[in-house]
C-alpha positions in Angstrom: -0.1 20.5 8.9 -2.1 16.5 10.0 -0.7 14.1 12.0 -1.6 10.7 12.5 -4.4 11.7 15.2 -6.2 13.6 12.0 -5.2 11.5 9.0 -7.2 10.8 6.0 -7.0 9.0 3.2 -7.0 12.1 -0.2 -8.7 11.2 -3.3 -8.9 14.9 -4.6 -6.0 17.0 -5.7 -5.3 20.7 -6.1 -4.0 21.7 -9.4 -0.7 22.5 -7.9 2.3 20.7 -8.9 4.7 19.4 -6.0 8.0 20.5 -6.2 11.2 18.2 -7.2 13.1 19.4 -4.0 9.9 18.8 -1.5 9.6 15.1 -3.0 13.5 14.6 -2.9 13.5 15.9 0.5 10.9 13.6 1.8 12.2 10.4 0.2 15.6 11.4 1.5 14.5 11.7 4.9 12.4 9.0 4.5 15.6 6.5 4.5 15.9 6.8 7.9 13.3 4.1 8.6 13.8 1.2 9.8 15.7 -1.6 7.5 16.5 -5.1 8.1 20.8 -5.7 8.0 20.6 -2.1 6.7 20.3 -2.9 3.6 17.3 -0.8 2.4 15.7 -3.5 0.6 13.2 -1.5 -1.4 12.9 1.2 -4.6 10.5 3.7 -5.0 9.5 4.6 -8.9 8.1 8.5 -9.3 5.9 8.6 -12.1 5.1 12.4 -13.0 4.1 12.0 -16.5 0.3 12.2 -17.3 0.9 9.2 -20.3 2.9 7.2 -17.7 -0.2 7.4 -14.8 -3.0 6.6 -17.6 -1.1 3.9 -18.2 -0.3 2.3 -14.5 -4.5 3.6 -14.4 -5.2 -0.2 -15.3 -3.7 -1.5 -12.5 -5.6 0.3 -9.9 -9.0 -0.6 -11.9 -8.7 2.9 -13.2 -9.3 5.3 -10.0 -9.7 8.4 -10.6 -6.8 9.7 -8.6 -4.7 7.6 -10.2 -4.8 9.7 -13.1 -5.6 12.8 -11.8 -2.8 12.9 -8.7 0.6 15.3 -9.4 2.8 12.4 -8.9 2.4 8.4 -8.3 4.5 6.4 -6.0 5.2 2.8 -7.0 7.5 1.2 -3.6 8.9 -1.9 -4.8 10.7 -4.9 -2.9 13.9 -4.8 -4.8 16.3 -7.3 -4.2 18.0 -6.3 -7.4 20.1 -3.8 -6.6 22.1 -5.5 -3.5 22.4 -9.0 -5.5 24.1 -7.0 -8.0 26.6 -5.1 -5.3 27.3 -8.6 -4.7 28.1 -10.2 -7.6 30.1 -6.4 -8.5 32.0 -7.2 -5.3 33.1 -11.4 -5.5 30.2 -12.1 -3.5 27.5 -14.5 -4.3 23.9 -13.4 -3.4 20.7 -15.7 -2.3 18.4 -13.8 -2.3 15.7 -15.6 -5.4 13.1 -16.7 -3.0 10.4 -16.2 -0.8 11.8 -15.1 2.6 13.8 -12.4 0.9 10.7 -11.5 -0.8 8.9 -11.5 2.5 12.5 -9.4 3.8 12.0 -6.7 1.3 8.5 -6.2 1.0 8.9 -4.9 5.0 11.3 -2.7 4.0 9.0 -1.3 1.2 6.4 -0.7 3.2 7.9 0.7 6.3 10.0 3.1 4.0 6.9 3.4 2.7 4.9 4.8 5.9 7.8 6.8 6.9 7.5 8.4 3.4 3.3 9.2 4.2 4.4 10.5 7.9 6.8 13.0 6.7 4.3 14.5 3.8 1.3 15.1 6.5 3.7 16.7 7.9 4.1 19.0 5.2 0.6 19.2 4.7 0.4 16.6 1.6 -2.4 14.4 0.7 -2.1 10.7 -0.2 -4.1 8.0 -0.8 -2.6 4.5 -0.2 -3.3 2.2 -2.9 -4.1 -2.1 -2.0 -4.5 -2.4 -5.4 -0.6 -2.8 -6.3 -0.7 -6.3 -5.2 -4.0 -7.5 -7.5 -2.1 -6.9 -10.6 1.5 -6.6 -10.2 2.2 -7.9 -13.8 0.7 -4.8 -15.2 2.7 -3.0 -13.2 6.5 -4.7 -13.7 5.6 -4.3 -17.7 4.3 -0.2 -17.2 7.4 -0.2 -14.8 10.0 -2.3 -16.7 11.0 -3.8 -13.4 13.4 -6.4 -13.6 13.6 -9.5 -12.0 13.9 -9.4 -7.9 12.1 -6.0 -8.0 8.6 -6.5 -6.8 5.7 -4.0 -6.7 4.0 -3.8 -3.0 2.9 -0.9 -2.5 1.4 2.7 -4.5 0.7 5.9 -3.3 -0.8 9.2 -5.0 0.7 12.5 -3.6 -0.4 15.8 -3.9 -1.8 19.0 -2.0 -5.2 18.3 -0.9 -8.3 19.3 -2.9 -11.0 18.0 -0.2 -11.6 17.2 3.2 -12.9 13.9 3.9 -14.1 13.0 7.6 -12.3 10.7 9.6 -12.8 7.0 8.9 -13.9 4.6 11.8 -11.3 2.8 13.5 -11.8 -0.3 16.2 -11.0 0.2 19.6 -7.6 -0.4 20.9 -8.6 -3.7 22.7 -9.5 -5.4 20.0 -5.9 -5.4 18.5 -4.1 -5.5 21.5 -3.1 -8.9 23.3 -1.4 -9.3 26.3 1.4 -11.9 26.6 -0.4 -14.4 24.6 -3.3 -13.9 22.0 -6.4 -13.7 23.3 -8.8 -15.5 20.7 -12.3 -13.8 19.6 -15.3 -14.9 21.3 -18.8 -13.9 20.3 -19.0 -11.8 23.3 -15.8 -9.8 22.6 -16.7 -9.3 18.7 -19.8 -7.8 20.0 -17.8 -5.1 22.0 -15.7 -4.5 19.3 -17.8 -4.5 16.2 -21.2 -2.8 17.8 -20.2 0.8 17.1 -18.6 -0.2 13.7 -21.7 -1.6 12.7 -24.0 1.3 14.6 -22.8 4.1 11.9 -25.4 5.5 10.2 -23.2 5.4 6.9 -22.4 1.7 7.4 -26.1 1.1 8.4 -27.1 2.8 4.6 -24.6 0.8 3.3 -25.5 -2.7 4.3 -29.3 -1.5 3.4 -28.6 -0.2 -0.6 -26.8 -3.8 -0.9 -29.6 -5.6 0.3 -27.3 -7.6 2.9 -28.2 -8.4 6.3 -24.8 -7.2 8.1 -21.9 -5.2 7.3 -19.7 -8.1 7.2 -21.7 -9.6 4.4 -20.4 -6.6 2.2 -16.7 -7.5 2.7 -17.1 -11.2 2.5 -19.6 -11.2 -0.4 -19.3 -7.9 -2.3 -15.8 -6.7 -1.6 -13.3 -9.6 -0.7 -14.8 -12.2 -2.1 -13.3 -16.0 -1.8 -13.4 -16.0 -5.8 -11.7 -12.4 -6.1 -9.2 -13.1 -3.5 -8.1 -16.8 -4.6 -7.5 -15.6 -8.4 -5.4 -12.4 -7.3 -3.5 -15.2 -5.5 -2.7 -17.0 -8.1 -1.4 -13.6 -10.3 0.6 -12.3 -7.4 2.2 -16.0 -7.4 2.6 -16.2 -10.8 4.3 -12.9 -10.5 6.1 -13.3 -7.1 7.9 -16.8 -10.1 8.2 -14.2 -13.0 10.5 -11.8 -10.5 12.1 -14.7 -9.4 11.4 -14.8 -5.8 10.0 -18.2 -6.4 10.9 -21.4 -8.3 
């Protein structure tokens, strides 16, 4: 069994199938999270099928895992399903634009976290998947997701076939403010970023790409300005096609 203190991200899965009442259990218990005007504003798509993850593959610029995982989770901000209680029940819902969006995109993801708690728990792997949000499109079509349904967030699940060392993490100082932000001064991106920077793996890193500091490699090989400012544009375009903006 992990917990948070030994969590790692799982790439590699055995060839062992996870059960239908170990999944239901977890995303059961997993509604307990927290949820704005408890409402559970999200959906969670299970995609088992081998045909059904080659073809969300695309998506997730084909990672392996993808593929190769017992079971895909696709969390969705899904606005759908309480818009229609409403108009079921003589009510009339508002929820086509961005601040519901923004409303059920937090539920997603926290019902999404709670979901990844309660499987280290059981000793699952996952790996959690940023990719959702480059090409949602892909997604709705693969998903047949109707309007005010919204991919945010994807995990692959399964019983792990590797063990992976623990990724770096910052110090707590350097996220935490206290009573007002505290901005970022040279000095105090020193402290923070030194030991980052120090690891013999980032070190090799930063050398193969002939850059001059690990930053360069998210700013210039990574997340670039050109990557990240057409992905805007097709998560917009998408955020208008689900209806969650005019």
């Amino acid at each position: 069994m992990k917990n948070l203190d030994t969590r790692t991200s799982i790439r590699k899965y055995a060839k062992r199938e996870v059960s239908d009442e170990l999944l239901h259990q977890l995303l059961t218990q997993a509604e307990r999270t927290q949820t704005m005007g408890n409402l559970q504003l999200y959906s969670v798509v299970v995609t088992r099928s081998q045909q059904m993850k080659e073809r969300l593959a695309p998506a997730h610029f084909n990672q392996p895992m993808v593929s190769q995982a017992p079971v895909v989770l696709t969390f969705c901000a899904d606005f759908r399903r309480t818009s229609r209680w409403a108009e079921c029940r003589q009510a009339e819902p508002g929820y086509d634009n961005f601040l519901s969006f923004i409303n059920a995109a937090t539920d997603a993801l926290l019902y999404c976290q709670t979901f990844c708690n309660l499987a280290d728990e059981q000793g699952l792997g996952y790996c959690f998947l940023g990719t959702t949000v480059y090409m949602p499109g892909h997604i709705i079509d693969v998903l047949q997701l109707p309007k005010l349904v919204m991919p945010v967030a994807t995990i692959t699940l399964g019983w792990p076939d590797e063990q992976p060392a623990l990724s770096d993490r910052l110090p707590i100082d350097a996220i935490v403010h206290n009573e007002t932000y505290r901005d970022y001064t040279p000095d105090l991106i020193d402290r923070f970023y030194t030991d980052k920077e120090s690891l013999p793996e980032n070190q090799e890193f930063v050398r193969i790409n002939n850059k001059e500091t690990l930053a360069q490699i998210f700013t210039d090989i990574r997340y670039t300005r050109r990557d990240n400012e057409a992905m805007s544009a097709t998560l917009l375009e998408a955020l208008r096609q689900q209806g969650f903006l005019e």
